[in-house]
C-alpha positions in Angstrom: -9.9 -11.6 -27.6 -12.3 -11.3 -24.9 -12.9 -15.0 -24.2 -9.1 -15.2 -23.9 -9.2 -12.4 -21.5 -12.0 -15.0 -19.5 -9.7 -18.2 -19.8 -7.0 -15.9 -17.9 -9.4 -14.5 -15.3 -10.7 -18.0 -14.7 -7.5 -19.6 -14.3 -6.6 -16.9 -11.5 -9.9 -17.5 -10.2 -9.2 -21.3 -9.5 -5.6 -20.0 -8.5 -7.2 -17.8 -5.8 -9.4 -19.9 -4.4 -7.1 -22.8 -3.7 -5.6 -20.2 -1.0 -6.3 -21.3 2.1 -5.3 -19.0 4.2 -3.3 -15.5 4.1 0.5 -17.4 4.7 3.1 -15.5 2.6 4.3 -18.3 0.9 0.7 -18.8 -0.4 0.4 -15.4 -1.6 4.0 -15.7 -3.1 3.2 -18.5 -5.5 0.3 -16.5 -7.6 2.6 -13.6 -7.0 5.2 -15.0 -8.6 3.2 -16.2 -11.6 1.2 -12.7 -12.0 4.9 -11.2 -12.2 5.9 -13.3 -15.0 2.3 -13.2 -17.1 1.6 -9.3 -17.5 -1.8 -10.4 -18.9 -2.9 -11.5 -15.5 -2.7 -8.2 -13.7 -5.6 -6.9 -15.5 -7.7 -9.8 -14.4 -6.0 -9.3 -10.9 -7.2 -5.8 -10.9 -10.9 -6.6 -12.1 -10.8 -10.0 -9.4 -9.8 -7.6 -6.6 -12.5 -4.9 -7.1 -15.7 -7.0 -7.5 -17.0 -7.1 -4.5 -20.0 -9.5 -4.8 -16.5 -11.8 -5.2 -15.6 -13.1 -2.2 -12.1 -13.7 -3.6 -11.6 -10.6 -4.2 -9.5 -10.1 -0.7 -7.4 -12.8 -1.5 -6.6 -10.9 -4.9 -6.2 -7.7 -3.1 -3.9 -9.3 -1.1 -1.8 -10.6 -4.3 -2.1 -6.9 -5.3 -0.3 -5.7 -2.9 2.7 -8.1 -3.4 3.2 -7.4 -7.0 2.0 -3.7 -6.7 5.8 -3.9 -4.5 7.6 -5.2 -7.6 6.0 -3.2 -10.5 4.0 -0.6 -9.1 4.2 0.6 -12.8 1.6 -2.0 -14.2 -0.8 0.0 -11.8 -0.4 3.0 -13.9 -2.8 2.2 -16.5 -5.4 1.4 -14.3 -4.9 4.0 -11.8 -7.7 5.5 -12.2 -9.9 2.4 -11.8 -7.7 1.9 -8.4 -8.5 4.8 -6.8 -12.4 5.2 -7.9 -12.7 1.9 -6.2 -10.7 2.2 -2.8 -13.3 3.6 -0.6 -15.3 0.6 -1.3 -13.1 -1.8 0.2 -14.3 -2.8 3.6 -12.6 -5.4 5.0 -9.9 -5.3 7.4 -7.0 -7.2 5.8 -7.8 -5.8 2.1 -8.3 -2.5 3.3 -4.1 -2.5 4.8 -3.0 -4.1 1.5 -5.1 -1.2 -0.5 -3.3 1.4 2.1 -0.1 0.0 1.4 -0.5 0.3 -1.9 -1.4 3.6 -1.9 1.6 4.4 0.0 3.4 3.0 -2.5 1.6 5.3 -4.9 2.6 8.1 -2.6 6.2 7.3 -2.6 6.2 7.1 -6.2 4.8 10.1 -6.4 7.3 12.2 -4.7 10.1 10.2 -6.4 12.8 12.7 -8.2 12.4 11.0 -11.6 8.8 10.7 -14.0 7.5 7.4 -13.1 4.1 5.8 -14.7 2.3 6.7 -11.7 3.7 10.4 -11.6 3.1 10.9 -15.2 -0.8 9.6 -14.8 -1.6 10.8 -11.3 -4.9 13.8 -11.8 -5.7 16.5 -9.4 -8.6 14.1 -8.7 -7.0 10.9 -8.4 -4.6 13.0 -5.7 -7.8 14.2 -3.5 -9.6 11.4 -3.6 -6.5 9.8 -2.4 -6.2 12.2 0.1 -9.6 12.1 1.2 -9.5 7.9 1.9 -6.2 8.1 3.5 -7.6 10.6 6.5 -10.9 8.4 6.7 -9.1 5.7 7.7 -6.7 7.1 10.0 -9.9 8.6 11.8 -12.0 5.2 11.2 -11.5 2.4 13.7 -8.9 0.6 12.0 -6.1 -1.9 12.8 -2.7 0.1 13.5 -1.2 -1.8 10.0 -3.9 0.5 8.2 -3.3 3.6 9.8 0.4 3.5 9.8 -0.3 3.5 5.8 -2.4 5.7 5.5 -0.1 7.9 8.0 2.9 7.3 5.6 0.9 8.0 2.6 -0.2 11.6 3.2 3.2 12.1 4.9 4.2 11.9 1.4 1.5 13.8 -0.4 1.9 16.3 2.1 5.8 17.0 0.9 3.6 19.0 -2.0 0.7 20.1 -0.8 1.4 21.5 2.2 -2.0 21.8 4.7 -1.8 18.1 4.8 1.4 17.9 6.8 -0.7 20.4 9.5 -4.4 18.4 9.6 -1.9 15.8 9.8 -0.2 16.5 13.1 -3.1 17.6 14.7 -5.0 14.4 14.0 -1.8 12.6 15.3 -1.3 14.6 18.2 -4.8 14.2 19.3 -5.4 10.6 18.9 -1.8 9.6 20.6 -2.7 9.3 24.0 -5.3 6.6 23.1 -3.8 5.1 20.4 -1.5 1.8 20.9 2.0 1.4 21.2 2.7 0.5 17.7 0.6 3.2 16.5 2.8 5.7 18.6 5.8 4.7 16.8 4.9 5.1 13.5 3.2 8.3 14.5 6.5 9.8 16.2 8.3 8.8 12.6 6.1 10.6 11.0 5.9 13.6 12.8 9.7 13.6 13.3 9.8 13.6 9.4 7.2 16.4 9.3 9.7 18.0 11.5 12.7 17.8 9.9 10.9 18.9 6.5 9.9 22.2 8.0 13.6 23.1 9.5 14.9 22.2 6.1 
């Protein structure tokens, strides 16, 4: 079983490195073939997180489009997800991990009992929590912190001091912050808003 397992993660391996750069439509073709081959998320998920890989951004980035169509294959490996987020460093992997876990938060607040509701953990949620503020303080691109903005927006709908440290650290940083920052900010806050009038 296990050298099967390595035929897969090799094959994705050889897939991943032919990308030559971060295009969409390059990204789409693995995509694509991860989507139809469950057994190749797993080795996804293990590519992405080793970081003495340097292919592991390109397989974060692959993440990221098939976390978008089946955020429920993330479920069973939520827990390796998170534990691993906060060492993600660079810049383009790190917006495709905060997307994701906006996703997660989404999910999360969705009416029905999804895979990731039914597996999320106290712990998962704070650790969550935790990397989300870090990198709307850290000096990130706006993609990133718009994410990570969204994301606790989100968590905050049940755990309520989030939606206040929130504000404060939008309020604060708007002056200096760019114009596409501001936007997303204002949504947010204008969301917060209208979830405290309701």
């Amino acid at each position: 079983m296990k050298t099967v397992q390595d035929k897969i993660k090799y094959s994705l391996l050889k897939e991943l490195n032919a990308i030559q750069d971060a295009g969409r439509e390059n990204r789409v073709k693995i995509t694509k073939k991860v989507l139809k081959d469950q057994e190749l998320f797993q080795s996804l998920i293990e590519i992405a997180f080793e970081h003495d890989n340097e292919l592991s951004v390109k397989a974060i980035w692959i993440l990221e489009l098939v976390c978008e169509k089946r955020l429920d294959w993330l479920a069973f490996n939520l827990n390796f997800f998170i534990e691993n987020i906060t060492n993600i460093k660079e810049e383009s992997a790190v917006r495709s991990i905060a997307k994701i876990c906006n996703l997660i938060a989404q999910d999360y607040n969705s009416k029905f009992d999804t895979p990731i509701k039914l597996t999320m953990t106290q712990d998962h949620l704070s650790q969550m929590i935790e990397t989300c503020f870090e990198w709307l303080l850290s000096d990130f691109k706006v993609a990133t912190k718009a994410h990570a903005m969204e994301s606790l927006y989100f968590l905050g709908i049940k755990t309520g001091w989030i939606h206040y440290e929130l504000k404060m650290i939008i309020e604060k940083n708007l002056p200096q912050e760019s114009p596409g920052y501001a936007t997303r900010a204002k949504k947010v806050l204008e969301s917060m808003s209208k979830d405290t009038a309701a």
